[in-house]
ROFI-693348 format. One record per residue (C-alpha): x, y, z; residue in one letter. Coordinates in steps of 0.05 Angstrom, whole numbers, always signed. Layout:
<atom east="X" north="Y" up="Z" r="A"/>
...
//
This chain:
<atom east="+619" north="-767" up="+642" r="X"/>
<atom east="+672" north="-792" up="+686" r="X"/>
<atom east="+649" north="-816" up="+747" r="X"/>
<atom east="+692" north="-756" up="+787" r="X"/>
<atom east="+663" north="-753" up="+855" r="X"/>
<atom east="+653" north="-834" up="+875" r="X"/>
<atom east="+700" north="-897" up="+891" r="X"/>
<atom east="+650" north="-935" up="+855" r="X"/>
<atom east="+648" north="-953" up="+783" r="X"/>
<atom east="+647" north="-916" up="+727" r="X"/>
<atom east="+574" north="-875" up="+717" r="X"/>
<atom east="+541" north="-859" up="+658" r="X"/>
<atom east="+502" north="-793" up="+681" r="X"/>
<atom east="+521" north="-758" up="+651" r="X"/>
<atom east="+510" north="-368" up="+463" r="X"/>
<atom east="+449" north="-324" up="+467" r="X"/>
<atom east="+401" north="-329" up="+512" r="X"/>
<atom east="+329" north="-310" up="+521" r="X"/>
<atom east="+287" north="-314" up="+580" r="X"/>
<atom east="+227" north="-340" up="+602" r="X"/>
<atom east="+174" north="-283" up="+618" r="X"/>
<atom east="+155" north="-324" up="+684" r="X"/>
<atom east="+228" north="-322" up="+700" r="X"/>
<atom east="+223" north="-301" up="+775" r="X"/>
<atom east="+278" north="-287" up="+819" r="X"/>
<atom east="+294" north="-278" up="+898" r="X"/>
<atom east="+359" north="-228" up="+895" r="X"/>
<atom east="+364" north="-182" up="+856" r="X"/>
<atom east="+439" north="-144" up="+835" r="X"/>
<atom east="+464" north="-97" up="+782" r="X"/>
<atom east="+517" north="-110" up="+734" r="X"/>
<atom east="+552" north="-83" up="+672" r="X"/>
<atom east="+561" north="-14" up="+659" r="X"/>
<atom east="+526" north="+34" up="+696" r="X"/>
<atom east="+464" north="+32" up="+635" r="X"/>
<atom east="+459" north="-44" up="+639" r="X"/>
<atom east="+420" north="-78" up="+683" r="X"/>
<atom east="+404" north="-141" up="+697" r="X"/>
<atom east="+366" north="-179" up="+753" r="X"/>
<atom east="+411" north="-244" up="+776" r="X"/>
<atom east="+410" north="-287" up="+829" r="X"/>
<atom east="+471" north="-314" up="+867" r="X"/>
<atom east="+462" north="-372" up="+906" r="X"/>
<atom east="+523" north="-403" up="+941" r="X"/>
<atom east="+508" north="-476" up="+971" r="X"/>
<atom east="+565" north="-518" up="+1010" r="X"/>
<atom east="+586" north="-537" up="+1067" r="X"/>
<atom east="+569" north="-478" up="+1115" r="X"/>
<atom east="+534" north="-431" up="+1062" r="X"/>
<atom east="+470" north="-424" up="+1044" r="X"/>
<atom east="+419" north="-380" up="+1013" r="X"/>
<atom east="+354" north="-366" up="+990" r="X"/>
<atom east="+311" north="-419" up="+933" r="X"/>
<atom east="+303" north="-402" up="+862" r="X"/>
<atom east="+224" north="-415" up="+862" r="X"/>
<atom east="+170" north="-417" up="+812" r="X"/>
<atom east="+184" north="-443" up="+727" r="X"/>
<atom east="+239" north="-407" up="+689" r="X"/>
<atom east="+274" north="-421" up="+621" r="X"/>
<atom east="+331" north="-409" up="+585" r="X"/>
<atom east="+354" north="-424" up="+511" r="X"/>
<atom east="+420" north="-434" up="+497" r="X"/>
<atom east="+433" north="-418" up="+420" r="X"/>
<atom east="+509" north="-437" up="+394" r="X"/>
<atom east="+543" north="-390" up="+346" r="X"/>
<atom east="+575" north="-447" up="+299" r="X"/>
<atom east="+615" north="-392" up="+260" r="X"/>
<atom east="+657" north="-375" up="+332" r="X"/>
<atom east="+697" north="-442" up="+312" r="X"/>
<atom east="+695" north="-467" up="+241" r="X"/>
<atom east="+754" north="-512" up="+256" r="X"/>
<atom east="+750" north="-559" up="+307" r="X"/>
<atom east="+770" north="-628" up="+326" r="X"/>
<atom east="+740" north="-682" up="+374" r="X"/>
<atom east="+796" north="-693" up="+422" r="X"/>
<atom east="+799" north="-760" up="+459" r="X"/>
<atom east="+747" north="-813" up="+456" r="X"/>
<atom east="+705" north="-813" up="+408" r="X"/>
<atom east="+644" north="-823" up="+452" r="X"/>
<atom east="+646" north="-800" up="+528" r="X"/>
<atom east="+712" north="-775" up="+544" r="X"/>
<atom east="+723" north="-742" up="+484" r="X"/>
<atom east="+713" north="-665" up="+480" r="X"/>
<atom east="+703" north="-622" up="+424" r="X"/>
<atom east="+754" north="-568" up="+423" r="X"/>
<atom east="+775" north="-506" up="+374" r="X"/>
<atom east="+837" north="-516" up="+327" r="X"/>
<atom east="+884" north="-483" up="+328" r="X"/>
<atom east="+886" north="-456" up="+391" r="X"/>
<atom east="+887" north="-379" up="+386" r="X"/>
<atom east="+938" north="-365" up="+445" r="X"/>
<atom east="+997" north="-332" up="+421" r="X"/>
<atom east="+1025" north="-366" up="+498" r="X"/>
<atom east="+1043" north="-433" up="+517" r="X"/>
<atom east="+988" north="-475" up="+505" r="X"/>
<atom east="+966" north="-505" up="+580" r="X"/>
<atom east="+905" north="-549" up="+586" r="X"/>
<atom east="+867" north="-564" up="+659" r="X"/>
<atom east="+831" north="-630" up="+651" r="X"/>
<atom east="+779" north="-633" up="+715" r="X"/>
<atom east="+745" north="-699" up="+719" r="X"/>
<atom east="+793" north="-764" up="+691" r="X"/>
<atom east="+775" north="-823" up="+726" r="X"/>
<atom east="+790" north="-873" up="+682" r="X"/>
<atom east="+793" north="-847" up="+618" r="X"/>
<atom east="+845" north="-787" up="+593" r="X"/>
<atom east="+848" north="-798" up="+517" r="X"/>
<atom east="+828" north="-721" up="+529" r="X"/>
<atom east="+893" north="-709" up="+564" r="X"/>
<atom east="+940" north="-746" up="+515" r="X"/>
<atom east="+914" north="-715" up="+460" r="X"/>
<atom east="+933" north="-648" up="+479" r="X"/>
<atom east="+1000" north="-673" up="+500" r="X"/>
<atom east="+1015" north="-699" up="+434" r="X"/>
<atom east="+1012" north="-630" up="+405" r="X"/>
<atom east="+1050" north="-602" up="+456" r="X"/>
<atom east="+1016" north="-586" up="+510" r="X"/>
<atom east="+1024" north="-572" up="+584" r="X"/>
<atom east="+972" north="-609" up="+614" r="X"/>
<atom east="+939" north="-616" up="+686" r="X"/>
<atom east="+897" north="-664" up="+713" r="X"/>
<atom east="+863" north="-670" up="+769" r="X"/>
<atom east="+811" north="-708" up="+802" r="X"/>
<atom east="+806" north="-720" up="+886" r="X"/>
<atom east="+776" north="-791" up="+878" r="X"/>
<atom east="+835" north="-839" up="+848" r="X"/>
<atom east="+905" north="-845" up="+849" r="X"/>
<atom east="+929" north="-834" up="+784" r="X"/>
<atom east="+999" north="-808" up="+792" r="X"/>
<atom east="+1040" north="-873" up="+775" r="X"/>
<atom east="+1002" north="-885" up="+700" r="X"/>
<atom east="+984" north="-808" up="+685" r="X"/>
<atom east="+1053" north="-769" up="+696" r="X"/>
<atom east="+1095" north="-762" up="+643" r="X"/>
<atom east="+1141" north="-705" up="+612" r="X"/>
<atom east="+1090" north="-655" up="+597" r="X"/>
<atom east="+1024" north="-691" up="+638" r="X"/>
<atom east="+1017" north="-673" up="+713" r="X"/>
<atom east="+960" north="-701" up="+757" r="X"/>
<atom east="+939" north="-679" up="+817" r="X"/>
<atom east="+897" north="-706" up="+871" r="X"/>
<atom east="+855" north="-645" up="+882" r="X"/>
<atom east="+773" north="-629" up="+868" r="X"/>
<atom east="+742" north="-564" up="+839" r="X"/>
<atom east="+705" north="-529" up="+890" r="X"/>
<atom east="+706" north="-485" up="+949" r="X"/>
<atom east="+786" north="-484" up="+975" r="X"/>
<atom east="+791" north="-527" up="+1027" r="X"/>
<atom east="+802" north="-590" up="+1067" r="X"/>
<atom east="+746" north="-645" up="+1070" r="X"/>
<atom east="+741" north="-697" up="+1117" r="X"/>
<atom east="+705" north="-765" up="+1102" r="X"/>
<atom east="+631" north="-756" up="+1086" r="X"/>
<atom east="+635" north="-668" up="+1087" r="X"/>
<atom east="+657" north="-653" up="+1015" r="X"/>
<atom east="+591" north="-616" up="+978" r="X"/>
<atom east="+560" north="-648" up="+934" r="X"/>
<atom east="+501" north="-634" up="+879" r="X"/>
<atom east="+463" north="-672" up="+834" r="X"/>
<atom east="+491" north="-731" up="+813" r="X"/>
<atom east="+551" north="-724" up="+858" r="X"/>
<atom east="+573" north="-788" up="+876" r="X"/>
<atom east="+534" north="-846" up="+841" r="X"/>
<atom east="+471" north="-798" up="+841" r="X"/>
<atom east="+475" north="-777" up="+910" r="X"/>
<atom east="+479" north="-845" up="+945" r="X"/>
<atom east="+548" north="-841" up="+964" r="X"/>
<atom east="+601" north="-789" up="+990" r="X"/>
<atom east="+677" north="-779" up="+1000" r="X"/>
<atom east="+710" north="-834" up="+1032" r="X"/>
<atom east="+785" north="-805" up="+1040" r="X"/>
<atom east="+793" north="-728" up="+1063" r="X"/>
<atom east="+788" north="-686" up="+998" r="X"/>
<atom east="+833" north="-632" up="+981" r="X"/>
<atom east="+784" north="-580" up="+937" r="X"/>
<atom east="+805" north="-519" up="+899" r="X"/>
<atom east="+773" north="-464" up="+865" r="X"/>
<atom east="+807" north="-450" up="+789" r="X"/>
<atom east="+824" north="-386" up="+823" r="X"/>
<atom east="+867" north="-414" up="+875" r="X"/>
<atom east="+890" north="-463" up="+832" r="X"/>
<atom east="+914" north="-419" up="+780" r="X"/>
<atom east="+956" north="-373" up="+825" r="X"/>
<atom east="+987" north="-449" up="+853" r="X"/>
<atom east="+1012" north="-471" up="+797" r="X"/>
<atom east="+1024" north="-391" up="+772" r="X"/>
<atom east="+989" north="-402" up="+706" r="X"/>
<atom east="+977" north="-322" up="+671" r="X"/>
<atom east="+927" north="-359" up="+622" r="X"/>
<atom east="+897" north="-426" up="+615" r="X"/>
<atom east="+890" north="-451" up="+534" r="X"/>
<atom east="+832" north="-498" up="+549" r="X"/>
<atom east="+788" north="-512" up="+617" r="X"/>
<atom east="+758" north="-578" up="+617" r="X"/>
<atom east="+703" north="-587" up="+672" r="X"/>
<atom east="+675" north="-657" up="+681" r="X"/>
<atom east="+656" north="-659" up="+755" r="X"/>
<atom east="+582" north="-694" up="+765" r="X"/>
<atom east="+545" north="-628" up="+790" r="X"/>
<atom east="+611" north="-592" up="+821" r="X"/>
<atom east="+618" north="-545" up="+748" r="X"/>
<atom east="+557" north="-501" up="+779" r="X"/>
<atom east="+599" north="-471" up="+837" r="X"/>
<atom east="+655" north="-470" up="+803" r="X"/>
<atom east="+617" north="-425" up="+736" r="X"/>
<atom east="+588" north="-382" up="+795" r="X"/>
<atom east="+662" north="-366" up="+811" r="X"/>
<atom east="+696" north="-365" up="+745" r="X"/>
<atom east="+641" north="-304" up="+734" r="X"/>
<atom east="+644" north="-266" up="+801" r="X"/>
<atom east="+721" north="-263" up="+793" r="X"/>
<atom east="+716" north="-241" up="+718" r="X"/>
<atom east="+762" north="-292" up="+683" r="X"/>
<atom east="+711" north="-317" up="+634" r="X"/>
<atom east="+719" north="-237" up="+610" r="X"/>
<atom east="+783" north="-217" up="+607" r="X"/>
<atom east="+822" north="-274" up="+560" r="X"/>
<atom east="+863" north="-309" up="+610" r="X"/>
<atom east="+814" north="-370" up="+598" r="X"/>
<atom east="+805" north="-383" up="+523" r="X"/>
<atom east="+761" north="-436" up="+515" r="X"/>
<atom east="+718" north="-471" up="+574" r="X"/>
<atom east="+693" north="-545" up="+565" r="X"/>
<atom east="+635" north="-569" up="+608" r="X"/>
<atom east="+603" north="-625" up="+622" r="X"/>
<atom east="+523" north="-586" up="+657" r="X"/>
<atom east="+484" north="-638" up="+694" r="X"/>
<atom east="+403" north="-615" up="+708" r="X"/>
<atom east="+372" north="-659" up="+764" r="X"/>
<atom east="+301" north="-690" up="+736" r="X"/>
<atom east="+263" north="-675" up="+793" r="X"/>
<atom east="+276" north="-598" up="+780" r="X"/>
<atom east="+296" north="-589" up="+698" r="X"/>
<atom east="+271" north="-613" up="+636" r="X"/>
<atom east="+314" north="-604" up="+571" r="X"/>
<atom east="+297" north="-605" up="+499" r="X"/>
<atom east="+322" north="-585" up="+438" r="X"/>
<atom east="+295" north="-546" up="+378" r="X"/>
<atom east="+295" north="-545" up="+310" r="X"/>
<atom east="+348" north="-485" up="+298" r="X"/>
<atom east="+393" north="-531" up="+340" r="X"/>
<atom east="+381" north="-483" up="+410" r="X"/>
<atom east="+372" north="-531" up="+484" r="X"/>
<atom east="+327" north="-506" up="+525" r="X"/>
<atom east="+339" north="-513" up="+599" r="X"/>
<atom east="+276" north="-500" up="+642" r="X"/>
<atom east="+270" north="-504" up="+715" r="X"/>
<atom east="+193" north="-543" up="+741" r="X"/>
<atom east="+209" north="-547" up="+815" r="X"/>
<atom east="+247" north="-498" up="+868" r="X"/>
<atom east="+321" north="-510" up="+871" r="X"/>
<atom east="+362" north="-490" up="+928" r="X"/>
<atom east="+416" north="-450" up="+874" r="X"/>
<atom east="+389" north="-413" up="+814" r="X"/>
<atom east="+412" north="-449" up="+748" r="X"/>
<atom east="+376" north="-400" up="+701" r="X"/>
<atom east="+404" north="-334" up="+728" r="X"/>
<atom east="+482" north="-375" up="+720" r="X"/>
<atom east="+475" north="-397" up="+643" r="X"/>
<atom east="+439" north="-327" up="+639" r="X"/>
<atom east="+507" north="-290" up="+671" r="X"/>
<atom east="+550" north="-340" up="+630" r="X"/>
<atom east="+517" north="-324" up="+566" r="X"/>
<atom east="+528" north="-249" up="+568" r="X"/>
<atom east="+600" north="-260" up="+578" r="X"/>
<atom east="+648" north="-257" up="+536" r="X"/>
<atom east="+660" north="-344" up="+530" r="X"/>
<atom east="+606" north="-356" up="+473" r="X"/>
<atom east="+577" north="-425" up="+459" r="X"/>
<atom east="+596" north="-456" up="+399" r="X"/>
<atom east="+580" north="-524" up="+404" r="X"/>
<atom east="+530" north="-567" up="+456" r="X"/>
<atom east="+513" north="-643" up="+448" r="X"/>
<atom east="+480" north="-694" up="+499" r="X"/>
<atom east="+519" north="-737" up="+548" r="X"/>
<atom east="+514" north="-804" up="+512" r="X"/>
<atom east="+486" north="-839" up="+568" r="X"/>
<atom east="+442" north="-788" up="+599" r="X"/>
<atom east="+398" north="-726" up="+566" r="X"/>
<atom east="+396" north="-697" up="+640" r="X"/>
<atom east="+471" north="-678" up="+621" r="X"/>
<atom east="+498" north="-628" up="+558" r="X"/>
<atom east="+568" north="-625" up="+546" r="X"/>
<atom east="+580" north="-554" up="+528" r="X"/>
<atom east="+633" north="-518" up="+489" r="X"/>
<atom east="+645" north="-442" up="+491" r="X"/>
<atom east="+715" north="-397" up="+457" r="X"/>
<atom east="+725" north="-334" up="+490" r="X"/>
<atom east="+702" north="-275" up="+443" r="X"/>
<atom east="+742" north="-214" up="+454" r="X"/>
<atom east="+696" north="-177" up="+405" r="X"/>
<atom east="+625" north="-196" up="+440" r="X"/>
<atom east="+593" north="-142" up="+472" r="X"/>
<atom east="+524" north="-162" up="+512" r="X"/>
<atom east="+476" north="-111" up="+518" r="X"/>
<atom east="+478" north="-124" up="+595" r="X"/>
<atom east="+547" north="-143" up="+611" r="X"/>
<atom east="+577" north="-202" up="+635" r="X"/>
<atom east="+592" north="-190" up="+704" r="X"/>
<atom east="+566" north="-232" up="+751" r="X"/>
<atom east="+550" north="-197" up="+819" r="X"/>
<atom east="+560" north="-230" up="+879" r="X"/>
<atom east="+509" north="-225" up="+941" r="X"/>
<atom east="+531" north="-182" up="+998" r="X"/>
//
């Protein structure tokens, strides 16, 4: 993981789904069709917003479905850096790659240039424009999150944030939802989301599902980097190759009901490893599966 969010050096921190019976939640909202219901929890916390806790121990498993990508390639570094990522790519489009999260490392970026690609990167803590630009490779000095304008010291952070919550934005920050972004640079469909962002991928997944574009095709494969604070998560893996992800202490945004929504989307898991440097951290990657159908739906309700 590139160390997105910090001035400081670089920072090594790094599908079905079943619930926990314990699994507890503090709002409750309907989604799918009108016979599928499920019980999720949408918790927005930035600057300004708030909401209620997820309390109490919950679990999820995370189970890849291998067979969604028999063909794949690591692209970029072989270590961290490097993502694993479907080949070919099935859009019958332009092929256009967002890369969130460079700092000093885009062997992910070049690689998708060299077969072709339109690619964008972007990261709000360096200045990258003189060695990243080229014909086909744009960078931009914007963050993922909620759209707007951050002075020193305001941008939102979660765990690890900036070198694990020590630090903050030194220079205003221009963030961005994918949304917003998207209609920006007037992008229809985006080949390949890379999300890399030291804690900032969980409000960004929370809007990626309220807006529906992790259902509908216009994303067609989604790359993320998940980071679980140790004070709140434990991880492990089992023997049929599943991570579980289970919550031991209240968090102030609901992790379980988010992978939950995710899962019943239509973007399936396909392949999940452990951040070299940390096993707090998965790197995640999920194709979008026009012919899944959850038995709950995949839209994820936001509170009113």
């Amino acid at each position: 993981t590139q160390s997105t969010w910090g001035s400081g050096p670089r920072l090594k921190t790094c599908c079905t789904v079943m619930l926990n019976p314990v699994h507890t939640l503090s709002r409750k909202h309907i989604l799918g069709g009108a016979a599928a219901l499920v019980l999720v929890t949408w918790l927005v916390v930035s600057s300004g917003q708030g909401g209620a806790s997820a309390s109490g121990r919950a679990s999820v498993t995370l189970t890849p479905t291998p067979q969604l990508c028999p063909n794949w390639v690591r692209q970029g570094s072989a270590g961290d850096g490097g993502w694993n990522v479907c080949v070919p790519p099935k859009s019958a489009g332009k092929c256009i790659v967002y890369s969130f999260g460079i700092r000093d490392d885009f062997t992910f970026d070049a690689a998708h240039e060299a077969k072709g690609c339109e690619v964008h990167g972007f990261d709000p803590s360096v200045h990258l424009e003189s060695s990243y630009n080229t014909k086909l490779r744009t960078f931009h000095l914007l963050g993922l999150g909620p759209t707007g304008s951050y002075a020193p010291g305001t941008a939102p952070f979660r765990w690890p944030g900036a070198n694990y919550l020590k630090d903050t934005n030194s220079e205003t920050w221009e963030l961005k939802s994918i949304t917003d972004i998207r209609a920006s640079l007037k992008h229809d469909h985006v080949t390949v989301l890379k999300v890399d962002v030291e804690g900032a991928e969980w409000l960004s997944l929370v809007e990626l599902l309220s807006s529906g574009q992790l259902n509908n095709g216009k994303i067609e494969q989604y790359l993320v980097e998940f980071h679980f604070d140790p004070a709140r998560y434990r991880l492990h893996e089992t023997a049929d190759g599943s991570v579980v992800v289970m919550r031991i202490a209240e968090d102030d945004m609901d992790y379980i009901a988010v992978l939950t929504a995710l899962a019943n989307s239509k973007m399936r898991l396909w392949k999940w490893q452990w951040n070299v440097g940390d096993r707090q951290c998965i790197e995640a990657s999920f194709v979008y599966d026009p012919a899944y159908a959850s038995s709950i739906g995949g839209v994820f309700a936001a509170a009113s």
